[in-house]
C-alpha positions as CSV (number, residue, x, y, z in Angstrom):
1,X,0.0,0.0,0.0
2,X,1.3,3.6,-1.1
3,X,1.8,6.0,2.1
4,X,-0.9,8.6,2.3
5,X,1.8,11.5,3.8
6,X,4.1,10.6,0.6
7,X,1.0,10.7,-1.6
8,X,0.3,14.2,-0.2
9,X,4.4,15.2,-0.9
10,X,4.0,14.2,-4.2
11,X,1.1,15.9,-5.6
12,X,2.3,19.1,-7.5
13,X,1.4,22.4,-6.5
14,X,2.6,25.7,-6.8
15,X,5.0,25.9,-4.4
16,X,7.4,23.2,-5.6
17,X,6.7,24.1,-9.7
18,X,7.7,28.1,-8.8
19,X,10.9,26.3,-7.2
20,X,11.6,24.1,-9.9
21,X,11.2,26.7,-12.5
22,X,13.9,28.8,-10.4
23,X,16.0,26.7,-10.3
24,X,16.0,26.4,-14.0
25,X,16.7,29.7,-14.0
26,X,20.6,31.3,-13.9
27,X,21.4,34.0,-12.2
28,X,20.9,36.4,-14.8
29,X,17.0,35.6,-16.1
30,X,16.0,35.6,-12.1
31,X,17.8,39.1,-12.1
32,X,15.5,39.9,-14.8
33,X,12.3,38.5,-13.6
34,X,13.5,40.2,-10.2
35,X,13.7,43.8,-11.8
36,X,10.4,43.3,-13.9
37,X,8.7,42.8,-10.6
38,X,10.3,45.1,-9.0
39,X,9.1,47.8,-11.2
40,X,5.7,46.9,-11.8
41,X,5.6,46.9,-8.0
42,X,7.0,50.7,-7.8
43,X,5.0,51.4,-10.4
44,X,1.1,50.0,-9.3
45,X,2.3,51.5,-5.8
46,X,2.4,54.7,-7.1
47,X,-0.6,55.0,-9.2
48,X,-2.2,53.4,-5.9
49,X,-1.4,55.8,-4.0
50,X,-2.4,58.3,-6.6
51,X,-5.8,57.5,-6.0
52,X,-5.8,57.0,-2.7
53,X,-4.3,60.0,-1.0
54,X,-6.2,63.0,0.3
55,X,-5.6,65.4,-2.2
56,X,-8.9,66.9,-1.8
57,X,-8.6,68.6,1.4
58,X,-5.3,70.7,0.1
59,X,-5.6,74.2,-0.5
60,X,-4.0,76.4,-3.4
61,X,-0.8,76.9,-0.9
62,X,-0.5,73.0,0.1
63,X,-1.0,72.4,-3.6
64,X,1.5,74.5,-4.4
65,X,4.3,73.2,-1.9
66,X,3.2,69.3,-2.7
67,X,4.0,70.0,-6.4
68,X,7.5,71.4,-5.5
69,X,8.4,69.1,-3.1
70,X,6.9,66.4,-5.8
71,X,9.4,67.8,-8.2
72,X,12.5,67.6,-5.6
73,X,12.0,63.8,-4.7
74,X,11.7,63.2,-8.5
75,X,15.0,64.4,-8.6
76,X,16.3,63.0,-5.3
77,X,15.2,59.2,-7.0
78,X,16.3,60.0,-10.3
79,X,20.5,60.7,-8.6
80,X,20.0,57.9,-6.1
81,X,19.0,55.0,-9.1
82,X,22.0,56.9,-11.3
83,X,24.3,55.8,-8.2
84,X,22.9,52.4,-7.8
85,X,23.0,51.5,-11.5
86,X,26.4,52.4,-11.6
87,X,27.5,49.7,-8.5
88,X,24.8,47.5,-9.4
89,X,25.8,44.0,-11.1
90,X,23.1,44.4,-13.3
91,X,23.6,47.8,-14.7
92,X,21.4,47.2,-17.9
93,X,18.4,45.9,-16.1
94,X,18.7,48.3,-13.6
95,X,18.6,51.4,-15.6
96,X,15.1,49.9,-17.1
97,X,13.9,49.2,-13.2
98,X,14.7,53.6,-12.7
99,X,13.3,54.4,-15.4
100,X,10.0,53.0,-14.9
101,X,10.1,54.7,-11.4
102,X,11.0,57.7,-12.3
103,X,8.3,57.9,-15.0
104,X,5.9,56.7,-13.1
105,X,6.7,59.2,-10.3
106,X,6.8,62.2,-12.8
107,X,3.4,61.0,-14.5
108,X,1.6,60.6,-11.0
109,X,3.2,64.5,-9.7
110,X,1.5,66.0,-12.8
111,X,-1.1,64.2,-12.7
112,X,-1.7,65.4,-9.1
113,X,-0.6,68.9,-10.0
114,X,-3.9,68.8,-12.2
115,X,-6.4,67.7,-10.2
116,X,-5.7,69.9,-7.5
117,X,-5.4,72.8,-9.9
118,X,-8.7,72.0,-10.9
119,X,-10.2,72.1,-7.6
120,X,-8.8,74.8,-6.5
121,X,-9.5,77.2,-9.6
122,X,-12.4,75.7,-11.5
123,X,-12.1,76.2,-15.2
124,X,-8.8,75.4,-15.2
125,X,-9.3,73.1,-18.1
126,X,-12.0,72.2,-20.6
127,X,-13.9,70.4,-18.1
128,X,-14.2,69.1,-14.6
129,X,-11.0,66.6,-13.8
130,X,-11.7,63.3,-11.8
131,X,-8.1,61.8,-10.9
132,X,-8.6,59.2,-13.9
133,X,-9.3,62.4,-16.1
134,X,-5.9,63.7,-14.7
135,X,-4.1,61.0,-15.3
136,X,-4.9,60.9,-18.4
137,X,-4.3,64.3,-19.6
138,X,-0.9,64.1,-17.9
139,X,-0.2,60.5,-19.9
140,X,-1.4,61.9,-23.6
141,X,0.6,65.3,-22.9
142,X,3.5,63.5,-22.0
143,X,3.4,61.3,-25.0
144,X,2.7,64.2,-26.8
145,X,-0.6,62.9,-28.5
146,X,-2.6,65.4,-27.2
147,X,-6.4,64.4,-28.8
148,X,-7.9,68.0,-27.9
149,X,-10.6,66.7,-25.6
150,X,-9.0,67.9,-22.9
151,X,-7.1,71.4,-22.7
152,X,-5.7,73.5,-20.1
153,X,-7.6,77.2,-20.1
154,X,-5.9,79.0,-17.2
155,X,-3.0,80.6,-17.0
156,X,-2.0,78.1,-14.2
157,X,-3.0,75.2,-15.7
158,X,-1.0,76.6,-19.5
159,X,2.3,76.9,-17.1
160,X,1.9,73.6,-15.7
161,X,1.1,71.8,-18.9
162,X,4.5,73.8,-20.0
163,X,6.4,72.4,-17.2
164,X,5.6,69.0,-17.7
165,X,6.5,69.2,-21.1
166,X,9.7,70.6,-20.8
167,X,10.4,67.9,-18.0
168,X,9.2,65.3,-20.5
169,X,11.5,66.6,-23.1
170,X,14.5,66.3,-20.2
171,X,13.4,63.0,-19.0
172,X,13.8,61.8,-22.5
173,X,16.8,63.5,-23.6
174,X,19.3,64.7,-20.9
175,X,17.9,61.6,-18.8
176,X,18.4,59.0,-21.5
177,X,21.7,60.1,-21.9
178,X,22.4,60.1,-17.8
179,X,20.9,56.3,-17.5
180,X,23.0,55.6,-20.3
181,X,26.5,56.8,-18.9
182,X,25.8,55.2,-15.7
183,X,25.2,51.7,-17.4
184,X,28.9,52.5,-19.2
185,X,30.0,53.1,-15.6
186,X,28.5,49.5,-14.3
187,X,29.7,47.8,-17.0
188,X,33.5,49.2,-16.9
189,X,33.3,48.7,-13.0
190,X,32.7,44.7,-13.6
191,X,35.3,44.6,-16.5
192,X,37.8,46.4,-14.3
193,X,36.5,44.8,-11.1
194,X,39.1,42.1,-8.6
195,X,39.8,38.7,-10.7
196,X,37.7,36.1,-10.2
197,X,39.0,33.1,-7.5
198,X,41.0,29.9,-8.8
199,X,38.0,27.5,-10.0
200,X,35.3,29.8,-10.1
201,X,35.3,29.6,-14.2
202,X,33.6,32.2,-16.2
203,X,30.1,31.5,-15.7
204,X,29.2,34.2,-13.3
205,X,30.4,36.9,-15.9
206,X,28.3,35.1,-18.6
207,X,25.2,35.5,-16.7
208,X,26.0,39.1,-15.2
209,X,26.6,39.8,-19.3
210,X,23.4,38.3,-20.2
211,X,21.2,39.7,-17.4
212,X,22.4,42.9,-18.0
């Protein structure tokens, strides 16, 4: 007769197929999967708390200072990934895990910046803004579709609009460029980094290569 507990062991479930297809993994496709998660993670946090925070009870001042101090930690994440991709052993992947971040983070500020325009000066724009309305004007403007149905009237609202676009326009230019460099960086730092140990082999810099 079979044993019931090893019957139990041996019927498949998730846990022991998700270990099995790690370990058929190497170290540089679980990096990958890793970063993937990671930044859909950053990513459907933000837009979370998009939604979720109490923008409505900010006035024009508290509007005003949230946007600028938006705007500072935008930059603040933007330097600190630039220094992490540079030491991390996975430069390439990491540069595609900050700029999700810092996308996301620049889409959500404006998007903010919107709504609370909105409600604090009406008429802002062509009509009334729910957060999903905000969103989405920020998204189309920074992809620079721009369908018309939704436009910025006031003079607040015109500046705004202009400052997103501008910081579009850097965030795919200068910042590119920036992500770029500090890939470069990464990848000389491993070339130039302390030889390997007797025996290791040259697997480990394979898979860095190829996760990266």
């Amino acid at each position: 007769m079979s044993d019931p507990k090893a019957a139990r062991t041996d019927r498949p479930g998730w846990g022991p197929v998700a270990i099995r297809w790690g370990r058929r993994l190497h170290p540089g496709q679980r990096a990958a999967v890793a970063a993937v998660t990671r930044a859909l993670l950053v990513v459907a946090a933000l837009v979370t708390a998009y939604f979720l925070l109490p923008l409505d009870e900010r006035g024009t001042t508290g509007a005003a200072t949230l946007f600028a101090c938006g705007l500072l930690a935008v930059l603040l994440v933007f330097a600190w990934e630039v220094r992490t991709i540079a030491h991390s052993p996975y430069p390439r992947l990491k540069s595609i895990e900050a700029l999700a971040a810092t996308l996301a983070l620049f889409l959500v500020l404006f998007a903010g910046a919107y709504y609370l325009l909105d409600h604090a000066d009406p008429g802002s724009f062509s009509e009334p803004l729910t957060r999903t309305d905000a969103l989405y004007f920020a998204l189309t403007t920074f992809s620079t579709v721009g369908f018309g149905d939704i436009s910025a009237r006031s003079q607040a609202g015109r500046v705004v609009t202009m400052l997103q676009i501008a910081g579009g326009l850097l965030l795919v230019g200068v910042a590119a460029r920036v992500l770029a460099s500090a890939v470069q960086a990464g990848l000389r730092r491993q070339r130039h980094g302390p030889p390997a140990e007797p025996g290791a082999g040259t697997d480990t810099t394979t898979d860095r290569e190829a996760g990266s």
